[in-house]
N, CA, C and O of each residue as an XYZ file, in Angstrom:
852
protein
N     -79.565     27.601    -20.577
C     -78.364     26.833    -20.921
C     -77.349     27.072    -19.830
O     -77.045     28.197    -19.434
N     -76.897     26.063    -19.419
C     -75.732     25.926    -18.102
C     -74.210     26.456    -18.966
O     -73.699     25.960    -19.970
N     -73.805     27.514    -18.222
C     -72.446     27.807    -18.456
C     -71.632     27.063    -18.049
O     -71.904     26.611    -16.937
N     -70.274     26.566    -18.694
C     -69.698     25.283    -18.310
C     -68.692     25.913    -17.398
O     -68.853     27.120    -17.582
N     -67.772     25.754    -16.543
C     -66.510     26.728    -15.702
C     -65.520     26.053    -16.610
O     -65.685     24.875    -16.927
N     -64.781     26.563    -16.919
C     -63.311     26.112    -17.575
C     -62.240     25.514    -16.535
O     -61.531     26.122    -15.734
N     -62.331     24.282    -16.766
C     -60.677     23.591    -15.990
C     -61.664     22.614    -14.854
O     -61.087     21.583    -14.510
N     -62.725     22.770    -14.393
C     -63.077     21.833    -14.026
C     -63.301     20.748    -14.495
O     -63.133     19.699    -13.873
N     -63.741     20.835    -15.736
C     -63.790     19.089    -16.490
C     -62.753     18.486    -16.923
O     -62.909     17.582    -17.744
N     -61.440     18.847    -16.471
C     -60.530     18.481    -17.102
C     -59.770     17.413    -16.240
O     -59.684     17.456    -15.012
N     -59.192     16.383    -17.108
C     -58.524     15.297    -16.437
C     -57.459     15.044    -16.306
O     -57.181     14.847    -17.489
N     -56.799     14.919    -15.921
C     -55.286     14.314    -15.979
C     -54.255     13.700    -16.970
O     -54.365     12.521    -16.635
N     -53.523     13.704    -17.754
C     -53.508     13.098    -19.251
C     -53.084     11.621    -18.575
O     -52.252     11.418    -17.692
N     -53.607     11.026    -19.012
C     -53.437      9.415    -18.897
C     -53.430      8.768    -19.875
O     -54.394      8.892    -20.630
N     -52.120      7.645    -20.301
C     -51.601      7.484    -21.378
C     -53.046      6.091    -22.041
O     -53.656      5.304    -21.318
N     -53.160      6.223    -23.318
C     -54.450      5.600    -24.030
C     -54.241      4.432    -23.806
O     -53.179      3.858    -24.049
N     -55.534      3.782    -23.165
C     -55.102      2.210    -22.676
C     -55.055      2.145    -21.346
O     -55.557      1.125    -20.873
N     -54.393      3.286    -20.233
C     -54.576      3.141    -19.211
C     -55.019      3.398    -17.935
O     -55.110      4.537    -17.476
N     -55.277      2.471    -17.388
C     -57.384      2.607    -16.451
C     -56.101      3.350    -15.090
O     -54.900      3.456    -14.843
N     -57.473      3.687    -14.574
C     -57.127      4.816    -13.547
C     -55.963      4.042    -12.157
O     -55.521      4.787    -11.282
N     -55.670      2.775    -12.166
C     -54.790      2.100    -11.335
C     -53.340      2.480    -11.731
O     -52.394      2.652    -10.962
N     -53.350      2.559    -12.823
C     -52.278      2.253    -13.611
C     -51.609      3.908    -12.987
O     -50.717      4.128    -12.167
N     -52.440      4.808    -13.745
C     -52.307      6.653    -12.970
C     -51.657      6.641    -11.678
O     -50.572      7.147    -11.390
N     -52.873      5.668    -10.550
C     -51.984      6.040     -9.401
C     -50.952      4.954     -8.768
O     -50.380      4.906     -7.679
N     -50.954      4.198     -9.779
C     -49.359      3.716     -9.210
C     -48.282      4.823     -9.972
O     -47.261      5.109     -9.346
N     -48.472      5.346    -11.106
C     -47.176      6.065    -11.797
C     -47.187      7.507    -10.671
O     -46.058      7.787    -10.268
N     -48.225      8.339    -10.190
C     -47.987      9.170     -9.256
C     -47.003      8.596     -8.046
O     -46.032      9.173     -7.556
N     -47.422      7.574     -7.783
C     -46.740      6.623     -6.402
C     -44.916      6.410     -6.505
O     -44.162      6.512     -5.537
N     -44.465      6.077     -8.025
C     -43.818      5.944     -8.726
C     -42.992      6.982     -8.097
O     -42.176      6.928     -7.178
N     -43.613      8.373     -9.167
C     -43.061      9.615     -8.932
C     -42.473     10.037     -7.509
O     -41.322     10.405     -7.272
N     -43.593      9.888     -6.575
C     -43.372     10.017     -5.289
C     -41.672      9.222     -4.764
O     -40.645      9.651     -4.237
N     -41.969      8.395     -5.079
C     -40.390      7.363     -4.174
C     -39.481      7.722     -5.565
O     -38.498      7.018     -5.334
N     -39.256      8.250     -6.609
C     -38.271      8.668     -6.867
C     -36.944      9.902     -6.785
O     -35.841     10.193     -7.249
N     -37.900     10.291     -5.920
C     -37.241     11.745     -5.764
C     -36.463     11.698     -4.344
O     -35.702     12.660     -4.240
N     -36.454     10.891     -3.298
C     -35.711     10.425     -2.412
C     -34.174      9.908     -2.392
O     -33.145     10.140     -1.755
N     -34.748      8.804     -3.798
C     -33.523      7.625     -4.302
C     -32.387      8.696     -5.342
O     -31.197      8.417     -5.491
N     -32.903      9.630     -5.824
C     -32.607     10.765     -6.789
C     -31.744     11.511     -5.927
O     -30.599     11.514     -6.377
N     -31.840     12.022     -5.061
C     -31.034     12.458     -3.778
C     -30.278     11.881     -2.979
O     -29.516     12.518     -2.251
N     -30.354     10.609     -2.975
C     -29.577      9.444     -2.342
C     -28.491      9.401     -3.407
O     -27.305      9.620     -3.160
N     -29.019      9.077     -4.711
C     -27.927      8.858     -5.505
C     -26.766     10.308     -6.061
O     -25.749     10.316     -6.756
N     -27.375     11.166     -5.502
C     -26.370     12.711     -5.984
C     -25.604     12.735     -5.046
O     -24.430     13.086     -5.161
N     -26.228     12.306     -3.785
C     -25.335     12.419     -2.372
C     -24.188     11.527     -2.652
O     -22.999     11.845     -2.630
N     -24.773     10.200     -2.957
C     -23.567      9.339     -2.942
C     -22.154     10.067     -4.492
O     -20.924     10.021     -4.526
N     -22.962     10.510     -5.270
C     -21.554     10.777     -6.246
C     -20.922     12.002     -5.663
O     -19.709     12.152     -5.812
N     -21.609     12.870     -5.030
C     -21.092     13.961     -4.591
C     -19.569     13.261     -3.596
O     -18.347     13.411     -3.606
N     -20.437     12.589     -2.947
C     -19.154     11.935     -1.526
C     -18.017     11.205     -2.262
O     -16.905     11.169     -1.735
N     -18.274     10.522     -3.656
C     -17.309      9.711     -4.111
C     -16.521     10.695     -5.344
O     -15.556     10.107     -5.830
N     -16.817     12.327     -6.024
C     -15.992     13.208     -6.285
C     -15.239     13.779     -5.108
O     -14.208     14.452     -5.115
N     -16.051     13.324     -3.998
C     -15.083     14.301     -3.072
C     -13.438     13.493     -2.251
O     -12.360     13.869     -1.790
N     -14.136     12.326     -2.470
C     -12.872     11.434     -2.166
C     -11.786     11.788     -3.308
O     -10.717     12.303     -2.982
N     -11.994     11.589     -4.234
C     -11.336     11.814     -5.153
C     -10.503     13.248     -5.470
O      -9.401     13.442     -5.984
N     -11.351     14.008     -5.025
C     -10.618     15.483     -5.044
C      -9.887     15.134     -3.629
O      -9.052     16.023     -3.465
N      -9.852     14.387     -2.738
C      -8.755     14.380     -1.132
C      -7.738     13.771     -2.231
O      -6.718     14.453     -2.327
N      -7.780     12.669     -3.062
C      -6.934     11.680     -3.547
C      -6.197     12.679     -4.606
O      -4.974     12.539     -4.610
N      -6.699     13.640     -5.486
C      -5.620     14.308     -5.754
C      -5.251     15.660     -5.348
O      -4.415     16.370     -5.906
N      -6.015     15.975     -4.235
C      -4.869     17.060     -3.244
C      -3.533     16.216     -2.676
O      -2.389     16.670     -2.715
N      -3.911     14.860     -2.125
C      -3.168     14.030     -1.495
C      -1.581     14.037     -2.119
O      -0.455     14.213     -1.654
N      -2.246     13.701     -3.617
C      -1.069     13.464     -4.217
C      -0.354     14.590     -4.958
O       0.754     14.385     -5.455
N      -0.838     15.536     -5.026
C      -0.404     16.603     -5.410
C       0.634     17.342     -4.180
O       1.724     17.869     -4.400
N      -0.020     17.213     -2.913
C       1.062     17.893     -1.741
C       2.260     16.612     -1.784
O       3.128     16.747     -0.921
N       2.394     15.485     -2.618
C       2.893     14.414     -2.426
C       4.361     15.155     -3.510
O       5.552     15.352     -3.268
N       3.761     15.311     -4.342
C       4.871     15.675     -5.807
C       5.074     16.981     -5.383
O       6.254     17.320     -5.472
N       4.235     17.925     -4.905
C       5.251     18.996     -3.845
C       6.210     19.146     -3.541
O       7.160     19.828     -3.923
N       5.941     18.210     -2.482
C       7.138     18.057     -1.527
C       8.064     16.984     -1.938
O       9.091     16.816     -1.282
N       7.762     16.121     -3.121
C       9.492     15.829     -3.758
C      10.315     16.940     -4.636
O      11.535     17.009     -4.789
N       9.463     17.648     -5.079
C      10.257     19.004     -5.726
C      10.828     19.872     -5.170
O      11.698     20.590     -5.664
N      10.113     19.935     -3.318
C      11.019     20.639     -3.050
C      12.375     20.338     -2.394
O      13.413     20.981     -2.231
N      11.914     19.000     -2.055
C      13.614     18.223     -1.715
C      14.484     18.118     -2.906
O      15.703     18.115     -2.738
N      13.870     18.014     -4.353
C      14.832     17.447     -5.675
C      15.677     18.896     -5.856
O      16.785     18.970     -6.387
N      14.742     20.297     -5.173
C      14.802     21.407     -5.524
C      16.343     21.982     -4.496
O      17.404     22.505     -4.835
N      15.797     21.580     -3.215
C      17.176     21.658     -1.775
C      17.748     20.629     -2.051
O      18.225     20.296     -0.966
N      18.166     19.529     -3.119
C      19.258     19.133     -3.099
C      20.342     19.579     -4.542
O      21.447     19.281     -4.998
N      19.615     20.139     -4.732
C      20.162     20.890     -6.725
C      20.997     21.799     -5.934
O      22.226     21.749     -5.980
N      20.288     22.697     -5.149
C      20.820     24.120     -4.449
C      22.147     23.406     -3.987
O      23.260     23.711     -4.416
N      21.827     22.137     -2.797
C      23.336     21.703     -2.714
C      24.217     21.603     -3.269
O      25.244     22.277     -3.186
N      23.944     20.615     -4.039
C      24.985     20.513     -5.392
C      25.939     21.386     -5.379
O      27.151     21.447     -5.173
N      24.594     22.397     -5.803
C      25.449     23.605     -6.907
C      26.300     24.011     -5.817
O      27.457     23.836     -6.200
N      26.286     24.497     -4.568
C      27.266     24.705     -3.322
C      28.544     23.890     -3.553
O      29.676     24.215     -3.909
N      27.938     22.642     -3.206
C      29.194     21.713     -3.330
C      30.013     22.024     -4.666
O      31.225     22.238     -4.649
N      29.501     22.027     -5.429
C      30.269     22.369     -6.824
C      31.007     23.316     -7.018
O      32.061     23.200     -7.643
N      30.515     24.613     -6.432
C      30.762     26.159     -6.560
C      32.445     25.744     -5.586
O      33.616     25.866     -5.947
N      31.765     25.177     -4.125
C      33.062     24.776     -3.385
C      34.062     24.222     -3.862
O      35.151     24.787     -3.761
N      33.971     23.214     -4.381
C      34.970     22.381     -4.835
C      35.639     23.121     -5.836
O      36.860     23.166     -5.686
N      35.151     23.744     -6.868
C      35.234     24.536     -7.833
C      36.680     25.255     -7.499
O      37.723     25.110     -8.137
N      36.406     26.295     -6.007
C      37.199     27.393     -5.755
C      38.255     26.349     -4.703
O      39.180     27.012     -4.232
N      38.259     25.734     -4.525
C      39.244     24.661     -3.447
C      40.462     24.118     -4.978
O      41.654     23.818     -5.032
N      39.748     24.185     -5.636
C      40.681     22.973     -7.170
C      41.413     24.630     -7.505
O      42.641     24.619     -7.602
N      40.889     25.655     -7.632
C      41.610     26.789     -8.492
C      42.445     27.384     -7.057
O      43.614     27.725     -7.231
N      42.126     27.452     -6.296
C      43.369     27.224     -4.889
C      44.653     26.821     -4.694
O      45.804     27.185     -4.456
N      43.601     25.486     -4.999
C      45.404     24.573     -5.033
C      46.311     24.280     -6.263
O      47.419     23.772     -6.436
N      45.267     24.873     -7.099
C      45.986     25.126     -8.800
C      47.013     26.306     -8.426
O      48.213     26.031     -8.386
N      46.650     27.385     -8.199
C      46.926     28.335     -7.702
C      48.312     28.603     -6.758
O      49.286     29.341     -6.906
N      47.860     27.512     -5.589
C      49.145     27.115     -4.780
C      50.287     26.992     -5.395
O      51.308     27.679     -5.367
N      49.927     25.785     -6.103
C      50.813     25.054     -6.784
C      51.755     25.718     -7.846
O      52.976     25.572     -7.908
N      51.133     26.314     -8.495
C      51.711     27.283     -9.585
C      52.741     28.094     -8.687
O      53.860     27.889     -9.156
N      52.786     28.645     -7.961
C      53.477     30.254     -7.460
C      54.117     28.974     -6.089
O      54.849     29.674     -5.390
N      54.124     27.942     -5.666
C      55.104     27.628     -4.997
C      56.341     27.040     -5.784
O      57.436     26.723     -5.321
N      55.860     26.969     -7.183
C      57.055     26.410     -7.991
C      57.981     27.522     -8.328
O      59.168     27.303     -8.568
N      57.360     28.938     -8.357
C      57.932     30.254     -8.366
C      58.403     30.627     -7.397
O      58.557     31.848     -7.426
N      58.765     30.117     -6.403
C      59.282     30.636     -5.201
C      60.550     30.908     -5.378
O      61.095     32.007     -5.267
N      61.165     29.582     -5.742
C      62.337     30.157     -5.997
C      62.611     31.031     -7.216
O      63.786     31.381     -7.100
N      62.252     31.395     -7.989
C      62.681     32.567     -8.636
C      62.381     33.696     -8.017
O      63.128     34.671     -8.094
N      61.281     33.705     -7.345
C      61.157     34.998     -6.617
C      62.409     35.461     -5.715
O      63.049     36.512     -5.677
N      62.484     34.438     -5.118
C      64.345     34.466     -3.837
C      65.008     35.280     -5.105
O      65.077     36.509     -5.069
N      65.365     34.721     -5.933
C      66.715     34.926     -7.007
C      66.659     36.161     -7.346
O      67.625     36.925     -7.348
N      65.159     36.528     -7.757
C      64.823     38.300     -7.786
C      65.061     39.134     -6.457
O      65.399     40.317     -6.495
N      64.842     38.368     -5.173
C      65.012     39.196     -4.148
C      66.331     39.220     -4.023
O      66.771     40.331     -3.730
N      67.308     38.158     -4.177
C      68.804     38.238     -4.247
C      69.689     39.300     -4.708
O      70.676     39.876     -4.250
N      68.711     39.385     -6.209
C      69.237     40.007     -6.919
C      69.317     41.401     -6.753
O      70.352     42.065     -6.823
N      67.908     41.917     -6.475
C      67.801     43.194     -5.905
C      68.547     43.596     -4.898
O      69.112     44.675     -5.080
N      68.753     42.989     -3.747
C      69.658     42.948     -2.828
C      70.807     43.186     -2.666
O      71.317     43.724     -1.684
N      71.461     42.694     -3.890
C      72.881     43.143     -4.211
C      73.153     44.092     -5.585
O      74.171     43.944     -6.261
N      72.066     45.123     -5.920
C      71.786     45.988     -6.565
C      72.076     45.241     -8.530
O      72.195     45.911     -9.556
N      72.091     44.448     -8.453
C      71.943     43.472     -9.719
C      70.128     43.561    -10.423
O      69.767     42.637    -11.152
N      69.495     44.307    -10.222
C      68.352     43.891    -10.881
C      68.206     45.485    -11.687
O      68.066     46.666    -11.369
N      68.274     45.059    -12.311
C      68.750     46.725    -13.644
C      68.595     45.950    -15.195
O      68.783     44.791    -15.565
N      68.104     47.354    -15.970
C      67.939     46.727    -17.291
C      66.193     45.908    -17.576
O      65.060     46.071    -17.124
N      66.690     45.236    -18.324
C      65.660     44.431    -19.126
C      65.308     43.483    -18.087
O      64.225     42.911    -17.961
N      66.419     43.371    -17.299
C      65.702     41.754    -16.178
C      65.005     42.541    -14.821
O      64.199     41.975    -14.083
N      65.343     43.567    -14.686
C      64.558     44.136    -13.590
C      62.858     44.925    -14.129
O      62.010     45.212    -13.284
N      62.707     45.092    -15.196
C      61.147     45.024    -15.746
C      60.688     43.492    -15.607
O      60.058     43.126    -14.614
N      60.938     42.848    -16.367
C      60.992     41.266    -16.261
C      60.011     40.860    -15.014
O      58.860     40.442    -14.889
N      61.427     41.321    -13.906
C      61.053     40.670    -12.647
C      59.767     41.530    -11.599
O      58.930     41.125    -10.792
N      60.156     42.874    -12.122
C      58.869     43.062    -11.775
C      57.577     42.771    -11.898
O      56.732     42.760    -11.004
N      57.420     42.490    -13.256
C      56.386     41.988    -13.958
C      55.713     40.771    -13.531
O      54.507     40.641    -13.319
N      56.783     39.746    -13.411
C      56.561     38.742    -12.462
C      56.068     38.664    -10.564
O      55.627     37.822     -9.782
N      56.456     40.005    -10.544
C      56.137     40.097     -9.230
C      54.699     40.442     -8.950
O      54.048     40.067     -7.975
N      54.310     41.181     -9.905
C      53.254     41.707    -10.300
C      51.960     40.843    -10.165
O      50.959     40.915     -9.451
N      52.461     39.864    -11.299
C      51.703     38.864    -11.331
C      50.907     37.795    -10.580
O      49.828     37.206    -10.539
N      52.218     37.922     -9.960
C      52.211     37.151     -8.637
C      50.823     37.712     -7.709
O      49.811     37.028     -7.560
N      51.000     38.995     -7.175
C      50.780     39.069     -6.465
C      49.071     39.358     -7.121
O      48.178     39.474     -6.282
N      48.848     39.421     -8.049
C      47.340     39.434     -8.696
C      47.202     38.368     -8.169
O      46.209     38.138     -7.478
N      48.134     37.497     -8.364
C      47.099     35.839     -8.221
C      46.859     35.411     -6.276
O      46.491     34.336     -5.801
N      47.187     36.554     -5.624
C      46.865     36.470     -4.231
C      48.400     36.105     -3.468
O      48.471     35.474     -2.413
N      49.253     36.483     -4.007
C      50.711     35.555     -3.009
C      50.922     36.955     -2.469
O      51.038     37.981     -3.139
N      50.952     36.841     -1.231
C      51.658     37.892     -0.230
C      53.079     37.468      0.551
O      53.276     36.400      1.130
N      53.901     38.444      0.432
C      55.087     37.793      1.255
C      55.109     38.426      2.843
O      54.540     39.494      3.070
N      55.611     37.893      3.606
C      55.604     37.887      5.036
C      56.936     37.785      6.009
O      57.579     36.842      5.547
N      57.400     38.141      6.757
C      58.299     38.228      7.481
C      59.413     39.361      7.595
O      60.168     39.632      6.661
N      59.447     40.129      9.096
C      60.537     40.881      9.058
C      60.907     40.754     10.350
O      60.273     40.359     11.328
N      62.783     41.408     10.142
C      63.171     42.010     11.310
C      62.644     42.288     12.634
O      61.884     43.247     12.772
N      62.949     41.585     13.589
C      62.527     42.674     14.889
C      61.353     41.829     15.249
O      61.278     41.670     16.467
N      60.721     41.431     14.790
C      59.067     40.918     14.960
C      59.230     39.435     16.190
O      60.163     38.649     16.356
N      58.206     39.519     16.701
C      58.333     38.063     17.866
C      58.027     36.647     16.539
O      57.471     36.511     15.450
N      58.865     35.783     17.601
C      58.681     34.208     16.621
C      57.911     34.076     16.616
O      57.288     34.396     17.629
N      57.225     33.509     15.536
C      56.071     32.706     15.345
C      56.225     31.185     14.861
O      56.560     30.942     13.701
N      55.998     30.291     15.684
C      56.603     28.619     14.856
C      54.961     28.619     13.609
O      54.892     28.003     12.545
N      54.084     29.325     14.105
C      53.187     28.686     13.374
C      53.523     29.280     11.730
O      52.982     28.818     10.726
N      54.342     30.183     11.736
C      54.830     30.953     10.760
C      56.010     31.158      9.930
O      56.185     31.506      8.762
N      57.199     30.643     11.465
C      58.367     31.154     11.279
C      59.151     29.810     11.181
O      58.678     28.813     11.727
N      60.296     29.749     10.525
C      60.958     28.698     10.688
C      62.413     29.044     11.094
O      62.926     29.858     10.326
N      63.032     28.718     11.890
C      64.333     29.169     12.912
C      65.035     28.061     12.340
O      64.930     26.854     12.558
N      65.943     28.863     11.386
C      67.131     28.318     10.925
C      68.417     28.176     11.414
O      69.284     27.390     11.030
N      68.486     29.320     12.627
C      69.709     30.027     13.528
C      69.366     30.451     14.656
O      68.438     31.246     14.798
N      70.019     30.013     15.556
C      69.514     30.470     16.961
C      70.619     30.833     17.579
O      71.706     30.287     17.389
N      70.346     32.124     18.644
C      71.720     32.773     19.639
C      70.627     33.193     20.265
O      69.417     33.135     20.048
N      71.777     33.918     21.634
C      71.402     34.767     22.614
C      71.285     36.075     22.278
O      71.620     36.301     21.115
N      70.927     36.999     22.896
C      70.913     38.386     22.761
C      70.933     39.454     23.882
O      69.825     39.226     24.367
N      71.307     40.194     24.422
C      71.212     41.056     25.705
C      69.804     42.093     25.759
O      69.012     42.424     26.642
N      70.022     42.479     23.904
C      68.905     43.388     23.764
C      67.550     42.737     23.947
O      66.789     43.623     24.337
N      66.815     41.415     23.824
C      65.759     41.129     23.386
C      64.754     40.674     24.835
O      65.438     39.976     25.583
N      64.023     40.793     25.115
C      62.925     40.433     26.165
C      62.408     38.713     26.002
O      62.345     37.920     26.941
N      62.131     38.467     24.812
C      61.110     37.215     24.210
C      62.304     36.863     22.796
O      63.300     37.450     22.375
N      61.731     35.883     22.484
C      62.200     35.261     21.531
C      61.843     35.859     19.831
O      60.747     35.776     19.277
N      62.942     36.381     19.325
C      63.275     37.459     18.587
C      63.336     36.657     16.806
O      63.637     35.474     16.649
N      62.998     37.564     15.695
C      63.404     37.515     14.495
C      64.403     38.474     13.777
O      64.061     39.483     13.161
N      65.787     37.991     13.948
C      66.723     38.618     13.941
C      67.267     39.491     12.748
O      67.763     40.609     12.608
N      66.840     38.147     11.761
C      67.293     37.917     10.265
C      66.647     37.230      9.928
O      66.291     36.206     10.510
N      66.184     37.786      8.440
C      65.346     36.908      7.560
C      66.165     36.228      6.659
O      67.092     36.940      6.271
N      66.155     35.127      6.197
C      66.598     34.434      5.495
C      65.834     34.292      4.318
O      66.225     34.722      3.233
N      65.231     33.964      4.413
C      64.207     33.639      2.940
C      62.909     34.251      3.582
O      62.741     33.996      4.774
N      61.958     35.036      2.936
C      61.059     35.061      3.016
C      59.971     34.661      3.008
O      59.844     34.176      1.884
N      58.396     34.445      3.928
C      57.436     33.792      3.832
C      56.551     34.269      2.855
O      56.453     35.456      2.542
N      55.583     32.883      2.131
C      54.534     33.387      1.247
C      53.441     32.900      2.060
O      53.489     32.063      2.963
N      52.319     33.626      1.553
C      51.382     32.537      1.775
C      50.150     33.186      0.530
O      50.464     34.057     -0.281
N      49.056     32.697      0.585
C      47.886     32.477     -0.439
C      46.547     33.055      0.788
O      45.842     32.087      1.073
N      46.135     34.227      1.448
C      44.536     34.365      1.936
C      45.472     34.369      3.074
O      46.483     34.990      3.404
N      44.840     33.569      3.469
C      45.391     32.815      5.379
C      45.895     31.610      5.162
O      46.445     31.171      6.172
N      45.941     30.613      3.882
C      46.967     29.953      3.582
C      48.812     30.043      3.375
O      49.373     30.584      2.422
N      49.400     29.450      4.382
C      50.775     29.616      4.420
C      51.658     28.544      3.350
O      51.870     27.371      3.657
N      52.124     29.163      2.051
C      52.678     28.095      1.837
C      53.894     27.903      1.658
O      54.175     26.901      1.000
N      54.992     28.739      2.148
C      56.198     28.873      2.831
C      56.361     29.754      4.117
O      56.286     30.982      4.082
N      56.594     29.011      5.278
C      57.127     29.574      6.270
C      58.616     30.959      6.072
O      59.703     30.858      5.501
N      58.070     31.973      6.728
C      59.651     32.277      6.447
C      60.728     31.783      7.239
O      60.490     31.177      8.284
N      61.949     31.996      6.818
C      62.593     31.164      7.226
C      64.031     32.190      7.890
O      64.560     32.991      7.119
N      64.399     32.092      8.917
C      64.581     33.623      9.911
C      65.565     32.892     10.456
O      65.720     31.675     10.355
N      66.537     34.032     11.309
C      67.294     33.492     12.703
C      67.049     34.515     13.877
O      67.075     35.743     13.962
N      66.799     33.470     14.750
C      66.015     33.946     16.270
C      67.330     34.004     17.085
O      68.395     33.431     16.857
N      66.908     35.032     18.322
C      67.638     35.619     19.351
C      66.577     35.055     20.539
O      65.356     35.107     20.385
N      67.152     34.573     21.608
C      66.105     34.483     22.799
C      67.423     35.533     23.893
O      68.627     35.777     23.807
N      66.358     35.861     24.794
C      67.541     36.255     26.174
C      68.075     35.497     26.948
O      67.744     34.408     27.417
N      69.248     36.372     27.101
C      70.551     35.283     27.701
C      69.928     34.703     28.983
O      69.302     35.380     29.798
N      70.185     33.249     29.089
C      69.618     32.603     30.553
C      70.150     33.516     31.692
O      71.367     33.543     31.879
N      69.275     34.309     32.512
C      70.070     34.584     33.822
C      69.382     36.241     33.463
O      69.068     37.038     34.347
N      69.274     36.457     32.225
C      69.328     37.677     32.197
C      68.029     38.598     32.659
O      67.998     39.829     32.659
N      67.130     37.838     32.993
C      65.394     38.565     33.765
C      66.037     38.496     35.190
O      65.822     39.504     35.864
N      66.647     37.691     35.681
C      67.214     37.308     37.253
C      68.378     38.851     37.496
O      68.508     39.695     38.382
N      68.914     38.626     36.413
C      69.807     40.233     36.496
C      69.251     41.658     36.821
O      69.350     42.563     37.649
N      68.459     41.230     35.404
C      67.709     42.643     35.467
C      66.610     43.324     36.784
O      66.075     44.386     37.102
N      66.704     42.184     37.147
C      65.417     42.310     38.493
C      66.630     42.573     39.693
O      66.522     43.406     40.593
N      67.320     42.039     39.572
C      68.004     42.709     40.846
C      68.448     44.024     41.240
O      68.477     44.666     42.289
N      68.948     44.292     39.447
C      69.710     45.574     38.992
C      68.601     46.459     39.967
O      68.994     47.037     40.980
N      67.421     46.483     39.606
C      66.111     47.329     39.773
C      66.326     47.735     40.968
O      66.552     48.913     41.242
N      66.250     46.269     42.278
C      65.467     46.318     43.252
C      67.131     47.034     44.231
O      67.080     47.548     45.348
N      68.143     46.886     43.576
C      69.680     47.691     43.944
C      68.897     49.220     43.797
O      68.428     49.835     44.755
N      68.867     49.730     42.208
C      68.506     50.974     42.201
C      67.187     51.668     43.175
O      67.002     52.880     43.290
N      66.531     50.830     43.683
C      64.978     51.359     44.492
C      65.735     51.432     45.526
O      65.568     52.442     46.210
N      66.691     50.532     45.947
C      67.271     50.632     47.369
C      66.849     49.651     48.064
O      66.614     49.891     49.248
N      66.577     47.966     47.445
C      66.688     47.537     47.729
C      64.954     46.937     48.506
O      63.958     47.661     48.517
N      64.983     45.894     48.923
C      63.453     45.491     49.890
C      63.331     46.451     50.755
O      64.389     46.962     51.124
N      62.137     46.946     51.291
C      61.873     47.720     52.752
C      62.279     47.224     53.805
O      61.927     46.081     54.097
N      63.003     47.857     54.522
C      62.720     47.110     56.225
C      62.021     47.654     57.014
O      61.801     48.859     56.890
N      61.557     47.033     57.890
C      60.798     47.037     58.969
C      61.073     47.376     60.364
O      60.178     47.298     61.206
């Protein structure tokens, strides 16, 4: 008796009904599908990938309006903050230049030893105040003119002075920071015309005069 080998008699499963043509066209089949199968992954691969450029694209797109919507907020708020401290400035101004003159009337007063009692707390108090809210006063004696500062109510000569002099204060200057918002208001001395021409001679008398030769 012939021993049979296992797996050699065996056939291919081929569906019932169909003759051996039929087999190798569906192998043939198989064959050219696995090309088109790869063609077609390639192509979706390339058309997710467009799509992922299309929303990086637009994503660096809304970026970069946030960060302009973002640098112009920051402005704003600058501009705002600015304007802000420019309005409480001139609020500011405004308030304590209407006090000016009471301030004079307190300096008057003090001046002629009148500020005593209940009105000299008062006025201190007010002075006080004042000067929380930034008002500095400015101007003395002795000091060189300043027009950008000073306002020359009175003018003379003087023997003592070199330059143009603040003799007397009249009213005193305020101002707000480096804002001026009263000049003080002074009387100036300049030197007598003639008197540098004097003094230079006086000198060149006391040296003994030019060298000669």
């Amino acid at each position: 008796m012939t021993e049979e080998t296992p797996g050699f008699d065996e056939k291919p499963d081929v569906p019932s009904g169909a003759t051996s043509d039929d087999a190798a066209e569906s192998a043939e089949s198989s064959q050219q599908e696995g090309p088109a199968a790869r063609a077609g992954d390639a192509a979706q691969i390339a058309g997710l990938t467009a799509q992922l450029d299309q929303v990086r694209t637009a994503l660096n797109e809304r970026t970069g309006d946030l960060q302009r919507l973002q640098a112009e907020y920051q402005n704003y708020r600058r501009r705002v903050e600015r304007d802000r401290i420019t309005v409480k400035e001139i609020a500011t101004a405004t308030l304590l230049t209407e006090l000016l003159p009471v301030l004079d009337d307190i300096g008057r007063a003090r001046d002629h030893g009148e500020l005593v009692g209940g009105f000299k707390s008062v006025a201190e108090s007010l002075e006080t105040a004042a000067a929380k809210m930034g008002l500095q006063q400015f101007g003395k004696e002795g000091e060189p003119f300043d027009p950008t500062v000073h306002e020359a109510l009175m003018h003379s000569y003087a023997p003592d002075v070199t330059e143009t002099t603040c003799v007397a204060v009249l009213q005193p200057g305020y101002r707000i920071g480096e804002r001026t918002i009263r000049p003080a208001r002074v009387a100036v001395a300049e030197p007598q015309p003639g008197a540098a021409a004097k003094e230079e001679k006086a000198n060149d008398e006391e040296s003994g005069g030019p060298d000669e030769g």
